[in-house]
C-alpha positions as CSV (number, residue, x, y, z in Angstrom):
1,X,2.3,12.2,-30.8
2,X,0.1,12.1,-27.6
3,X,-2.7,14.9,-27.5
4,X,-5.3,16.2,-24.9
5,X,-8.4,16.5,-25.3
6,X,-9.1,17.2,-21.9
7,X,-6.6,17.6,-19.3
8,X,-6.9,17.7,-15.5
9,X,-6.1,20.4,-12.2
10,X,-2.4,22.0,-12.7
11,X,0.4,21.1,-10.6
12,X,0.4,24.2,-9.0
13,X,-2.9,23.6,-7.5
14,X,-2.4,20.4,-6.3
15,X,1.0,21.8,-4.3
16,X,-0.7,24.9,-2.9
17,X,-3.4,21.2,-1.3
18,X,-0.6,19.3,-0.7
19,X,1.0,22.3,2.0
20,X,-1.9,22.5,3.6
21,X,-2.5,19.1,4.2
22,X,0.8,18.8,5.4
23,X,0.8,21.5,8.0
24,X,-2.7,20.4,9.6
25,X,-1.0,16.9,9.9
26,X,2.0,18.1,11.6
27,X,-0.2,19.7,14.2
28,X,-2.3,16.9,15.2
29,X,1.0,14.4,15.4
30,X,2.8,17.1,17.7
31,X,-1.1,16.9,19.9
32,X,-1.0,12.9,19.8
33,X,2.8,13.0,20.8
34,X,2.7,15.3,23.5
35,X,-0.6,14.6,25.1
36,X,-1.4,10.9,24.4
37,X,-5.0,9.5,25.1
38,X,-6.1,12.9,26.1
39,X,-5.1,14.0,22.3
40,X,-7.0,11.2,21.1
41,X,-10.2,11.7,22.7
42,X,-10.2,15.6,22.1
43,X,-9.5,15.1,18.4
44,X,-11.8,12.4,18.1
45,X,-14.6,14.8,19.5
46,X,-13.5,17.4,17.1
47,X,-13.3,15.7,13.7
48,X,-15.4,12.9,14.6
49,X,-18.1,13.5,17.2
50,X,-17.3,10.4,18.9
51,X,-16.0,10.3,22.7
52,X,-16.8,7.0,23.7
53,X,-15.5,5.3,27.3
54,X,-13.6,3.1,25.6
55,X,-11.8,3.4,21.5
56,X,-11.5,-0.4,21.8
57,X,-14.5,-2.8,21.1
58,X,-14.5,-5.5,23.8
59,X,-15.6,-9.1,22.6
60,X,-18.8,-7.9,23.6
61,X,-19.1,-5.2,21.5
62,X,-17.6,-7.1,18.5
63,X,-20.9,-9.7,19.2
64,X,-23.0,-6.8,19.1
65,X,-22.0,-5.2,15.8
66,X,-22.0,-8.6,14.2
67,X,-25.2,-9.8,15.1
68,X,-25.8,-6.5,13.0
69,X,-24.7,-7.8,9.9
70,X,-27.2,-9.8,7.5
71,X,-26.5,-13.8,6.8
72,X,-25.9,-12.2,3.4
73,X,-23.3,-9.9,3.8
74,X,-21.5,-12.1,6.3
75,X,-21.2,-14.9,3.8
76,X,-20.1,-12.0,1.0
77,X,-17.2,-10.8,3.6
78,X,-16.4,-14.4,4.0
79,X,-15.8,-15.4,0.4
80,X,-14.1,-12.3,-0.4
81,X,-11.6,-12.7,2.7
82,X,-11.3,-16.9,1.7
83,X,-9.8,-15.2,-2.0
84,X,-7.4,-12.9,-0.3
85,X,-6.2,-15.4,1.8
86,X,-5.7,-18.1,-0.6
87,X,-3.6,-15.6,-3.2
88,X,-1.9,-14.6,0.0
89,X,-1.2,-17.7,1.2
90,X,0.2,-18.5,-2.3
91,X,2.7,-15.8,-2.5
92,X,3.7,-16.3,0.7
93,X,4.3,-19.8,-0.5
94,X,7.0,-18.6,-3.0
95,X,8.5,-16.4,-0.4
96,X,11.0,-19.4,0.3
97,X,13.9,-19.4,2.8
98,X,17.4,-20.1,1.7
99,X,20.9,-21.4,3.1
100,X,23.7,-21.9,0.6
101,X,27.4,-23.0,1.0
102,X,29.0,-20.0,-1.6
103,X,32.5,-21.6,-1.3
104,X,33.9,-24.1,0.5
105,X,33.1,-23.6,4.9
106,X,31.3,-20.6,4.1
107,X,27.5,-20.3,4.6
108,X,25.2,-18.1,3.4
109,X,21.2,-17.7,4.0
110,X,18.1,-15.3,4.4
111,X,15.1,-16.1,6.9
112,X,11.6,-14.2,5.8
113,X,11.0,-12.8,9.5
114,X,7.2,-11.1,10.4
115,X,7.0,-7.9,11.5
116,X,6.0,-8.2,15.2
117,X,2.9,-5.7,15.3
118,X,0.8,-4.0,13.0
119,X,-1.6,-0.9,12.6
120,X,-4.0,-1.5,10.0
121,X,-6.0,1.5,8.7
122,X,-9.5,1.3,7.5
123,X,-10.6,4.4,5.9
124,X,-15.0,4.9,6.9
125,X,-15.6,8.2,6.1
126,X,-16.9,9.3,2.6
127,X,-17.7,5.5,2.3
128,X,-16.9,2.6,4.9
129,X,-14.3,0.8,3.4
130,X,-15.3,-2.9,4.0
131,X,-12.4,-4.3,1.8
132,X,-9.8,-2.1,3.2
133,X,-10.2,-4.6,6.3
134,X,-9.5,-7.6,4.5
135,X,-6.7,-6.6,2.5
136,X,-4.9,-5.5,5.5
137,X,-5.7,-7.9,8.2
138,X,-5.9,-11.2,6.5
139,X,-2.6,-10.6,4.5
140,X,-0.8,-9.4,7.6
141,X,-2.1,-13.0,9.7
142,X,-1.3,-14.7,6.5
143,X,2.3,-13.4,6.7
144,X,2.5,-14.1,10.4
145,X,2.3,-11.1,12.4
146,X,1.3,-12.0,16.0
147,X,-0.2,-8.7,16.8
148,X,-2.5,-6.9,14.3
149,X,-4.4,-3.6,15.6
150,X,-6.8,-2.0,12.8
151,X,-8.9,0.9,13.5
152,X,-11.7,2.4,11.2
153,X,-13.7,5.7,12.0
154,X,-17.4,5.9,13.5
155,X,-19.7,5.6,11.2
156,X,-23.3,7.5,11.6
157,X,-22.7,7.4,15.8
158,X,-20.6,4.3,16.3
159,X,-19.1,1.3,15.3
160,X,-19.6,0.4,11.3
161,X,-21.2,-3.5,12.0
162,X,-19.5,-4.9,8.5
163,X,-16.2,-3.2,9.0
164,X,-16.2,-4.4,12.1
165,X,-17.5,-8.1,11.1
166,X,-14.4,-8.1,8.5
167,X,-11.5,-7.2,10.8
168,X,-12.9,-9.5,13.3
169,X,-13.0,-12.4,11.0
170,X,-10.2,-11.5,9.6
171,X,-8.6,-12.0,12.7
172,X,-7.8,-8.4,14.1
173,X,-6.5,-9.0,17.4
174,X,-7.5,-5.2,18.8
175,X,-10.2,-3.3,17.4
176,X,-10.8,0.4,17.8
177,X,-13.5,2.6,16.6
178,X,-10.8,5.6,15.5
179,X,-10.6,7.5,12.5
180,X,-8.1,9.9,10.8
181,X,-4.8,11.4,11.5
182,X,-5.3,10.4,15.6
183,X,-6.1,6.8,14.7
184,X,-2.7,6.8,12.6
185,X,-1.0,8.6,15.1
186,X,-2.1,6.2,18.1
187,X,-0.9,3.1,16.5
188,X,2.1,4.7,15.4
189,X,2.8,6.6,18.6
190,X,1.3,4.7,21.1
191,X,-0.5,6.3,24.3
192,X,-1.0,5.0,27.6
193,X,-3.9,2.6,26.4
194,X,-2.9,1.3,23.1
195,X,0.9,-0.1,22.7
196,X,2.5,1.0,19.5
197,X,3.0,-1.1,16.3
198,X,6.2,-1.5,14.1
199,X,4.0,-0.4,10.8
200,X,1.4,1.0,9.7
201,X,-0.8,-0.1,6.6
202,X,-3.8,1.1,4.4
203,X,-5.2,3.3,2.5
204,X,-6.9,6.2,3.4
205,X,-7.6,10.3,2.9
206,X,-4.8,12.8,1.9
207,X,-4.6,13.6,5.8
208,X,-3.7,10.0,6.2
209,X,-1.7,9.6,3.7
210,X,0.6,12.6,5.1
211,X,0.5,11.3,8.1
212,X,2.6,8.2,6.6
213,X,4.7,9.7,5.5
214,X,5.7,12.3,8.4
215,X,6.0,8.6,10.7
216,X,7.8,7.0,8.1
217,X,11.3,6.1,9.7
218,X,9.9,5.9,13.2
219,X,7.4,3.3,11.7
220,X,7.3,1.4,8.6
221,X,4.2,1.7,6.5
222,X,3.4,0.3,3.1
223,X,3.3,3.1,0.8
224,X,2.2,6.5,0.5
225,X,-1.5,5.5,-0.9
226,X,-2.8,8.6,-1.9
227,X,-6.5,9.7,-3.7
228,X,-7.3,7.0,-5.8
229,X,-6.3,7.0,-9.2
230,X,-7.6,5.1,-12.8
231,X,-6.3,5.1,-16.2
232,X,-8.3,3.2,-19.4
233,X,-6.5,2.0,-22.1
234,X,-8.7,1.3,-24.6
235,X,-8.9,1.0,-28.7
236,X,-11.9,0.7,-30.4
237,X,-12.9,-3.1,-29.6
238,X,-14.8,-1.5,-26.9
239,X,-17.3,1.2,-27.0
240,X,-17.5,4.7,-24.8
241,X,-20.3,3.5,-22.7
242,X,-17.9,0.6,-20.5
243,X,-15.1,2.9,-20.8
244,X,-17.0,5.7,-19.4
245,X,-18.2,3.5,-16.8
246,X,-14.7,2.0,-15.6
247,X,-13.9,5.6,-15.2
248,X,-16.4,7.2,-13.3
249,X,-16.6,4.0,-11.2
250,X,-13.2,4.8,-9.7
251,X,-13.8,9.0,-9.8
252,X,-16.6,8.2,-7.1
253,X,-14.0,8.0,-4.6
254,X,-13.1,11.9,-3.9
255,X,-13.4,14.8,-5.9
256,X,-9.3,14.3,-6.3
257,X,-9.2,11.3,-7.6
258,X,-7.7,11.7,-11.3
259,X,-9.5,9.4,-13.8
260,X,-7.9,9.0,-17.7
261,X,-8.1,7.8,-20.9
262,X,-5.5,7.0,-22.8
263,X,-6.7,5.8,-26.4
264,X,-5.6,5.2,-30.1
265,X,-9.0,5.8,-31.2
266,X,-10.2,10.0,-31.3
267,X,-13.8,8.6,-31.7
268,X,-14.0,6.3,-28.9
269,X,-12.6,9.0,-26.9
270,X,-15.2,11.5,-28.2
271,X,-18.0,8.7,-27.3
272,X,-16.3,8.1,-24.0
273,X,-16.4,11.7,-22.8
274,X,-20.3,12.0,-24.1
275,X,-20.9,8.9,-22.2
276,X,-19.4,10.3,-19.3
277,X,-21.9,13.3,-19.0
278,X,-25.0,11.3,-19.9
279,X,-24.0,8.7,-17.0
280,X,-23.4,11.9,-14.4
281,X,-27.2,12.4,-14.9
282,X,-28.2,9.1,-13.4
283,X,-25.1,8.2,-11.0
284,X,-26.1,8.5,-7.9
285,X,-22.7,9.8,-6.8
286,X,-22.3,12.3,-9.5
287,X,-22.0,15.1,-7.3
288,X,-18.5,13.6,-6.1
289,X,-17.4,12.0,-9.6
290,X,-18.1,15.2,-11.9
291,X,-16.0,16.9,-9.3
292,X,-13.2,14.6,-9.6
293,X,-13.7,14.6,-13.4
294,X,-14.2,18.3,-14.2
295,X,-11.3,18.7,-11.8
296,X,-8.7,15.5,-12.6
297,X,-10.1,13.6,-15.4
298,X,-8.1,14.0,-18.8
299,X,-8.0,12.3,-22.0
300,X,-5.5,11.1,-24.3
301,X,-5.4,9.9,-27.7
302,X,-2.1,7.9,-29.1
303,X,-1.2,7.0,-32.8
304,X,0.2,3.6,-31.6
305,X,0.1,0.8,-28.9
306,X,3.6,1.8,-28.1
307,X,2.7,5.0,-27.7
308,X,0.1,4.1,-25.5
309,X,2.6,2.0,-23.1
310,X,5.0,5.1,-23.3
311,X,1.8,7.0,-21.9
312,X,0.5,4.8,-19.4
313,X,4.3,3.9,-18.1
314,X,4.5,8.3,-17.8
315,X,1.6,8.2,-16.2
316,X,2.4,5.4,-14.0
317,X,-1.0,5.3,-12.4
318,X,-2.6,3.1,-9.3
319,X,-4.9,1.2,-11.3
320,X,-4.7,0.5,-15.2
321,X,-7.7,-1.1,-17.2
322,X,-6.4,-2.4,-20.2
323,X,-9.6,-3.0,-23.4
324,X,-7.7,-3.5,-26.4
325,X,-7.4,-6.3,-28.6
326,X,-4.2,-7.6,-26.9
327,X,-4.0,-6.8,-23.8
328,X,-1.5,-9.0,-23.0
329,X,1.2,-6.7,-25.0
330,X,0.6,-4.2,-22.0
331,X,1.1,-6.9,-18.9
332,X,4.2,-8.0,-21.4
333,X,5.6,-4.2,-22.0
334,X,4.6,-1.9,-19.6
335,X,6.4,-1.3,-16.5
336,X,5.1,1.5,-14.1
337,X,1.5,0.9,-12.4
338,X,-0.3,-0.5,-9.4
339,X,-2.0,-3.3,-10.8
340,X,-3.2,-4.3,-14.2
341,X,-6.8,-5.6,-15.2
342,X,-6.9,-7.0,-18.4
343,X,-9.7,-7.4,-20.9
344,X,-13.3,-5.9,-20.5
345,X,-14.0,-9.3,-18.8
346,X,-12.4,-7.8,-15.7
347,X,-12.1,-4.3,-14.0
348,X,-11.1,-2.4,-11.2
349,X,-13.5,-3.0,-8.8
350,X,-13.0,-6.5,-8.7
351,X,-9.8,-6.0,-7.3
352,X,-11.0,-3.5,-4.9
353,X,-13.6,-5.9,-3.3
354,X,-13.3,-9.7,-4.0
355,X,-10.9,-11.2,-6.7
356,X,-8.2,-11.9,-4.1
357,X,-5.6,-9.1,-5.4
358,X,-4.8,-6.4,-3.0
359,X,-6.3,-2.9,-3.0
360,X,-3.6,-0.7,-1.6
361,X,-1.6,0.2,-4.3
362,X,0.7,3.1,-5.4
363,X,0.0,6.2,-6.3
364,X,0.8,9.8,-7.0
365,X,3.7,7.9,-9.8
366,X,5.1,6.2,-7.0
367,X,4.4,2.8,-9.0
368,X,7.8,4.0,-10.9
369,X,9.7,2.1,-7.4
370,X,6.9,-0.1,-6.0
371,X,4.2,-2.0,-6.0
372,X,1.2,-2.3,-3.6
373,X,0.8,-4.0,-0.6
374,X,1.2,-8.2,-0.6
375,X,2.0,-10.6,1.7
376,X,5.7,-9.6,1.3
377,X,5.8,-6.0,2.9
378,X,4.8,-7.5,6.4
379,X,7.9,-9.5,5.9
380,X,11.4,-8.4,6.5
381,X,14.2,-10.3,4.4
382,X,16.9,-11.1,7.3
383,X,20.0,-12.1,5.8
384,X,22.9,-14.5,8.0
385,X,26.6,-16.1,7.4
386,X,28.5,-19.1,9.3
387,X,31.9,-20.0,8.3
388,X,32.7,-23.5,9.4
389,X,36.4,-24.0,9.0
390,X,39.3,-22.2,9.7
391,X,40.8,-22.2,6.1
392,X,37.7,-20.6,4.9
393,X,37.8,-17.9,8.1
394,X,41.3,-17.0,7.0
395,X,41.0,-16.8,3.1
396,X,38.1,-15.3,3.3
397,X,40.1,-13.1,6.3
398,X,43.0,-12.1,3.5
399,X,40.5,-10.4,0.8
400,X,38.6,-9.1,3.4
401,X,42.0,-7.3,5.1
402,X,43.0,-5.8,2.0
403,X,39.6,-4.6,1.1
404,X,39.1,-2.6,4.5
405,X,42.6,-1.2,4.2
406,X,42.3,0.1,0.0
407,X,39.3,2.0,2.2
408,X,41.0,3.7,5.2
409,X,39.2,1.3,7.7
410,X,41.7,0.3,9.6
411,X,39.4,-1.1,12.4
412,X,37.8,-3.0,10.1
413,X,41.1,-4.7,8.8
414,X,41.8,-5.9,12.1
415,X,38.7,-7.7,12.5
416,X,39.7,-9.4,9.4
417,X,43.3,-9.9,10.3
418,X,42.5,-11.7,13.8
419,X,40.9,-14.3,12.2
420,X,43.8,-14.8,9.9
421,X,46.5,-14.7,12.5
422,X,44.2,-17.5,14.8
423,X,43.2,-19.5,11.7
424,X,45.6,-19.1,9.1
425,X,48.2,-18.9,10.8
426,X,50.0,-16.2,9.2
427,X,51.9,-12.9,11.2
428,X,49.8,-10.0,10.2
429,X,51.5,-6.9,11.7
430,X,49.2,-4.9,13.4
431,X,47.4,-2.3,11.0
432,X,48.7,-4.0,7.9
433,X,47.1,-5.2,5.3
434,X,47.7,-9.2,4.7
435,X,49.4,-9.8,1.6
């Protein structure tokens, strides 16, 4: 049986957050909707302190904040960007497009058609989000969207040079220097400078996040990518020092970002929680991540591995670590998470910046119904039929005709029934089924 030994904020905390959030949200869409650019500038100046002539960087602009960037870092953004391409490219590659004759004269198929235009968000404010940039961009050019907007929020007084750098090169054809719910709202919306997009994509704060989810229906989105979330499954092949580590390396994020272990071993999570507080002395974002811990963080120890996957699949968190001596039993038997990173080889920041996997995954349990975001979501699955000859029109015509009428469609019937009259050549009566 699973027991605490430290659990995290109550739910009725996090609802009491949640309404607020929502509310404040609600507020600023109404502004953006109602009031357009002028909205946008006016919130900008408000949350932001940043009223510049123009949101969108000209080529100019995008030269400057470049030139900005060291040789270094533009070759790191560049080999990071050439993995997420290439797995990108590679699941786009199995995406494949299919036309099959399902009886005789009748044809069916699916085409895999690109969203038109996208809205990728770059969160910049607690930390600029470099990778956001090419998890978004590049996979949305990879899956052949023609127009892809992103904005990211000023940074220290403008324009973050390496955000910039990385939706340039990976090939953002707008770039705006917006943050927050007005930058979501804007892309979404539209106002008289910047055209709307069909979806919107990215991770961002809990404002953001909302705001997703409020637009959802007018646009599409990815998912609803909330605080950032980790869980460790470990045994005691590892020690509490990594374990502590992989967990306070992801509670960096916000002071709401939950952060567990789930272990068959009380002492490793006895060492792991020691750990913890030794490394909150010398971490030099300890003031956010002892937050999110004191606040989120809980621990768990299980008698068994299956009680571990019957945990972690509860749980169903964003990211899942996996340091056990088989971690491949968890990628075989679990079912609910984000992503998986398995072995102490690997972890979760790998994925965030440069292994090629995407970062914007689900959250908040919504890994229950989905995944995160891949080449596939900027895709939409079109489906079409041709029937070649009349016999197939007409059979086809007969099941279809009684079908409609065991429903009450009568319409419907008829549609059916036309086609067996002209190419069956059978006398239907008018609002009849055919027999």
């Amino acid at each position: 049986m699973a027991r605490y030994l430290k659990r995290g904020m109550d739910a009725g905390a996090i609802k009491a957050a949640d309404t607020k959030v929502r509310e404040t949200v609600e507020s600023i869409l109404a502004q953006v909707e109602a009031h357009k650019d002028q909205a946008i500038r006016d919130l900008s100046k408000q949350f932001d302190k940043w009223e510049p002539e123009s949101f969108r960087l000209s080529p100019q602009d995008i030269e400057k904040a470049i030139a900005q960037v060291s040789k270094r870092d533009l070759e790191d953004i560049k080999f990071a960007q050439a993995q997420v391409r290439n797995f990108a490219q590679k699941q786009r590659d199995s995406m494949q497009d299919i036309e099959v004759e399902t009886l005789p004269g009748v044809v069916l198929g699916h085409k895999h058609i690109p969203v038109n235009a996208v809205g990728c968000y770059v969160p910049g404010g607690r930390y600029p989000m470099i990778a956001s940039a090419h998890m978004s961009v590049v996979t949305a050019k990879v899956a052949g969207v023609k127009r892809v907007i992103a904005c990211a929020p000023p940074f220290k007084g403008g324009p973050h040079p390496a955000i910039v750098a990385a939706m340039h090169f990976g090939g953002a054809d707008e770039i705006y220097v917006l943050g927050g719910v007005q930058a979501v709202a804007a892309m979404a919306l539209g106002t008289e400078t910047i055209a709307p997009v069909d979806m919107i994509v990215g991770p961002g704060n809990a404002y953001v996040a909302e705001a997703k989810r409020q637009l959802f229906g007018r646009i599409g989105i990815d998912l609803l990518a909330g605080p950032t979330e980790t869980l460790v499954i470990a045994d005691d092949s590892v020690d509490g020092e990594i374990c502590a580590t992989d967990l306070l390396g992801q509670a960096e994020h916000g002071p709401n970002s939950p952060a567990v272990l789930l272990t068959n071993s009380e002492k490793l999570a006895r060492d792991t929680m020691a750990e913890v507080e030794r490394l909150l002395t010398i971490l030099p974002t300890a003031e956010t991540a002892r937050q999110a811990w004191e606040e989120c963080g809980e621990v768990i120890v299980c008698d068994s591995y299956e009680e571990l996957v019957t945990e972690a699949d509860r749980i169903a968190s964003e990211h899942v670590q996996v340091m056990t001596r088989d971690p491949d039993f968890f990628l075989k038997n679990m079912s609910n998470y984000g992503a998986l990173f398995l072995g102490p080889r690997t972890n979760v920041a790998f994925g965030d910046k440069v292994i090629g996997t995407n970062l914007t995954l689900p959250t908040k349990k919504n890994a229950r119904f989905t995944g995160g975001l891949w080449v596939g979501k900027f895709l939409k699955t079109c489906t079409y039929q041709k029937v070649l000859t009349d016999e197939a029109s007409a059979m086809i015509g007969e099941y279809c005709s009684r079908l409609c009428t065991l429903e009450g469609f009568t319409g419907h019937a008829e549609q059916a029934n036309i086609r067996v009259r002209r190419y069956g050549g059978r006398n239907v009566p008018y609002g009849e089924a055919a027999e």
